[in-house]
N, C-alpha and C positions, 0 to 999 in steps of 0.2 A: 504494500500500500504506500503511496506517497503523500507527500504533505504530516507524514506522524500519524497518520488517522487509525484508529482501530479498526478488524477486521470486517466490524458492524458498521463504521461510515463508507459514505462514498461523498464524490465531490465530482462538481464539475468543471474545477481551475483548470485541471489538467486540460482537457477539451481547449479551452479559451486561450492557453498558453502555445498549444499547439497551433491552433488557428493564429496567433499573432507573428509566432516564428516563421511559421509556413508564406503568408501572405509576406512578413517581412524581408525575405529572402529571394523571394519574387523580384519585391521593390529594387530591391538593393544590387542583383543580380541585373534590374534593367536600364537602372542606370548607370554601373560601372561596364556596362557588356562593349558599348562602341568606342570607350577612350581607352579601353585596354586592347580593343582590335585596332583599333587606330595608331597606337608607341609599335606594335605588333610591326604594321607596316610601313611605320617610321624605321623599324633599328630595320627591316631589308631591305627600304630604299634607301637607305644609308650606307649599309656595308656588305650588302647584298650575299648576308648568311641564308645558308643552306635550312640551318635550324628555325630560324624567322619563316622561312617559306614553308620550309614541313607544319608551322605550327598555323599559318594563314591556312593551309589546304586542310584543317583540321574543322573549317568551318564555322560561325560565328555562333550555333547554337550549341556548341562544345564550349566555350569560352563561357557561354548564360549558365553552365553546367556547373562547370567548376566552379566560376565565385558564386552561383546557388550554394555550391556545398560550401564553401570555405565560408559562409556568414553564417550556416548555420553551426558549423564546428566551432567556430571562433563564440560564439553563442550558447554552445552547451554547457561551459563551467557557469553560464547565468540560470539556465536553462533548471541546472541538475542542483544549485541553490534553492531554486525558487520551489522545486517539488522533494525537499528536503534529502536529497541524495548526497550525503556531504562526502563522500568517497570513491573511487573507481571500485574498491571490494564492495561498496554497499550498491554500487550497476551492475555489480556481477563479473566482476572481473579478477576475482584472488586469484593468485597461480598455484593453485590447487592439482595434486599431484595428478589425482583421479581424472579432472575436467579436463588437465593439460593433455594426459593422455587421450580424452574422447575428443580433442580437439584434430591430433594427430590421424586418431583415426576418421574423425569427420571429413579430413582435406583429403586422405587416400578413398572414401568413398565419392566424393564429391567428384575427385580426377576418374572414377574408374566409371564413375557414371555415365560420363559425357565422353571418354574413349570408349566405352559399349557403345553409345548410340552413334557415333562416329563409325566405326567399323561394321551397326548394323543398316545405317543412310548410306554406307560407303564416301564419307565428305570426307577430303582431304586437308592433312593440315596444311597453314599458310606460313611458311618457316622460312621462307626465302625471299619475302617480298621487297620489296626496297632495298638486296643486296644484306640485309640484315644477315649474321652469322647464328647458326641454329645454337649456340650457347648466349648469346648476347637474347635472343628470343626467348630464352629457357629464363633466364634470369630475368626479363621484363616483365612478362607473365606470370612469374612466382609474385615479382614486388607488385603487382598488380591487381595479383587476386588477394594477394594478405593485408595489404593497404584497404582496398576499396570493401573486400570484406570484414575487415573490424570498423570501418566506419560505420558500417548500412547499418551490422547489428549494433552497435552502441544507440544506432539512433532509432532502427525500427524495434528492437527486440528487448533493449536497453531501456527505452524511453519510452517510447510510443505505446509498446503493449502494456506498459504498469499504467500509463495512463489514462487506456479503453475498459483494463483491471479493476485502477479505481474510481471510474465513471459507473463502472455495471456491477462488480464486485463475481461478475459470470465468468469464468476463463475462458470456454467455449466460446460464449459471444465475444468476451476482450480480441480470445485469437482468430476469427473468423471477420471482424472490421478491420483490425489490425493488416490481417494478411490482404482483404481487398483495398486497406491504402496502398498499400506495399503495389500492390501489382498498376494499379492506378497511377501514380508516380512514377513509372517507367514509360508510360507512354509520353513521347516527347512530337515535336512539330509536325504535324501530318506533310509529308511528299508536295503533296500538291497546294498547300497553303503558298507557297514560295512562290508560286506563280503571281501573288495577288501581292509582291514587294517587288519595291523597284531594284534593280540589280547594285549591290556594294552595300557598306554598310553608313547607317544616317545613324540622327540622333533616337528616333524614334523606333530601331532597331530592333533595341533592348524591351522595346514595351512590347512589340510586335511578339516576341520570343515569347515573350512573360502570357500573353494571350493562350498561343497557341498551347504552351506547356499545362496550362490551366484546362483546356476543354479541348487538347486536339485530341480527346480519347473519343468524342462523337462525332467526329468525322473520320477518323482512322482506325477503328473498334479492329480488335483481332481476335474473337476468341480464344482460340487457341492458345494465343499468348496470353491474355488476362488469366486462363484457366491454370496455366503452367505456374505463370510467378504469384497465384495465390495459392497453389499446391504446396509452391516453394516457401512460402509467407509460413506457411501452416506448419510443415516442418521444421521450419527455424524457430518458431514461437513455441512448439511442443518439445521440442531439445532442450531449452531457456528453461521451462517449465520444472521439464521432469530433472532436470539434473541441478538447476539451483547457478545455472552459469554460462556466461553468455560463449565461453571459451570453443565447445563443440559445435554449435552455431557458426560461431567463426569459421573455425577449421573447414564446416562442411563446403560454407559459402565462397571461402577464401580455395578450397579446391573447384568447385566450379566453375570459376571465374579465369584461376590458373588453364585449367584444359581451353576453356572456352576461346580462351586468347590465341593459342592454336587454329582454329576454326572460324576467324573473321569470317561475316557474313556467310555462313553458311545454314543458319537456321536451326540451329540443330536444340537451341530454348524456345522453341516458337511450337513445335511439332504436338499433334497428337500422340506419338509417341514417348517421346518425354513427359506429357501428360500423366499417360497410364503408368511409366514405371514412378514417376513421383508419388503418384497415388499408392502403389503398391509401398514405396518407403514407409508413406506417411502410414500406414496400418501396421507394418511391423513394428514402426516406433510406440505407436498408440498401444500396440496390444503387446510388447515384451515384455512388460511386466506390470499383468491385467491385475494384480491384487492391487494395485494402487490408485487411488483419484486423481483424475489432473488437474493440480490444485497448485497454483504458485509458491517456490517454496526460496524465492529471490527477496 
């Protein structure tokens, strides 16, 4: 529970805090978006680095991405004050011999999940693209998936679900909103939105992004994928759950992410196939060990 509350309160700050981070991050993201694309193609029209142009051809809704997330990172030590979390062990982060261990094996299930569905799509990895060397790839893709994965959980599995938790005091319903924010929040600027801006980047860039990221889910709806990463939602939340620690969560998602890197645009998190075998996860998790309730225990 957050806030100190007893098992028997609930509250709805948590709600409120979330919506103002959310919405702030937005803000903040659409206004920094075009002067940071802008120094971008100031330092390679200036010294005409190779790195400035890899990072321009990364597109200007990559750039709304990252300072999205860096306000709200920069944000959570307020964040995790404000709903009484005064520690990284009280988020669920001890380095706990047991959780370190299922974090271990969370990232070797995570990789073998997505080398199965690779080898059963037949999709090939992308290990040589840009002249990149298969150990400099190997190494990006680790930092990649361990980075991006202990951020998401800290903030969806960390934060978000203790605070659907202590809105409902449900777990079921906590993790089943929870996981369709989670999946919600991935869908980013619909394709054909872009057609309706005028080519390079303006002031109004950033607001343009901030729109799209908000509602390109009803014009760009995938099932498939919303079903996939609220499968995924579902399993991160029940791992948090049952073990007391956000650390196997990590591992799993941080191995995910790791293969995935492999796999550029290949599709292979989008598929009904990935669907059903998440699902199948999510039941052996649920039912290993059926004597217990799933009951928050962070």
């Amino acid at each position: 529970m957050l806030f100190g509350l007893s098992e028997k309160e609930t509250s709805w700050r948590g709600v409120g805090l979330l919506a103002a981070v959310f919405l702030g991050s937005l803000l903040i993201a659409a206004v920094l978006t075009p002067p940071a694309y802008w120094l971008v193609e100031w330092w390679r029209d200036r010294t005409g680095s190779e790195t400035a142009q890899w990072l321009l051809d990364k597109g200007v809704d990559t750039y709304f991405d990252r300072l999205r997330m860096a306000s709200v990172i920069l944000g959570l030590p307020w964040l995790m004050s404000k709903c009484h979390l005064w520690s990284w062990r009280a988020l669920g982060l001890a380095p706990e011999k047991n959780n370190m261990r299922r974090g271990v094996y969370g990232w070797i299930a995570g990789l073998a999940m997505i080398l199965g569905l690779a080898l059963w799509e037949g999709a090939h990895a992308a290990v040589n693209e840009g002249g990149l060397s298969i150990m400099k790839v190997c190494l990006t893709a680790l930092l990649a998936g361990l980075i991006l994965g202990f951020l998401e959980e800290v903030v969806f599995r960390g934060m978000i679900l203790r605070i659907f938790y202590t809105t409902t005091r449900r777990p079921w319903l906590a993790l089943t909103v929870m996981s369709a924010f989670f999946a919600y929040t991935h869908f980013k600027v619909p394709d054909a939105a872009w057609a309706h801006i005028a080519p390079g980047v303006h002031w109004d860039t950033g607001v343009f992004v901030a729109f799209w990221t908000t509602f390109g889910i009803t014009e760009d709806f995938n099932v498939a994928q919303f079903i996939v990463l609220w499968l995924l939602g579902m399993i991160l939340g029940t791992l948090t759950l049952r073990t007391g620690s956000l650390l196997p969560a990590i591992g799993f998602h941080a191995g995910l992410i790791t293969a995935l890197s492999f796999y550029r645009g290949s599709g292979l998190a989008d598929t009904w196939t990935a669907a059903i075998v998440l699902a199948g996860i999510f039941l052996v998790i649920v039912g290993f060990n059926h004597k217990e309730s799933l009951t928050p225990s962070i």
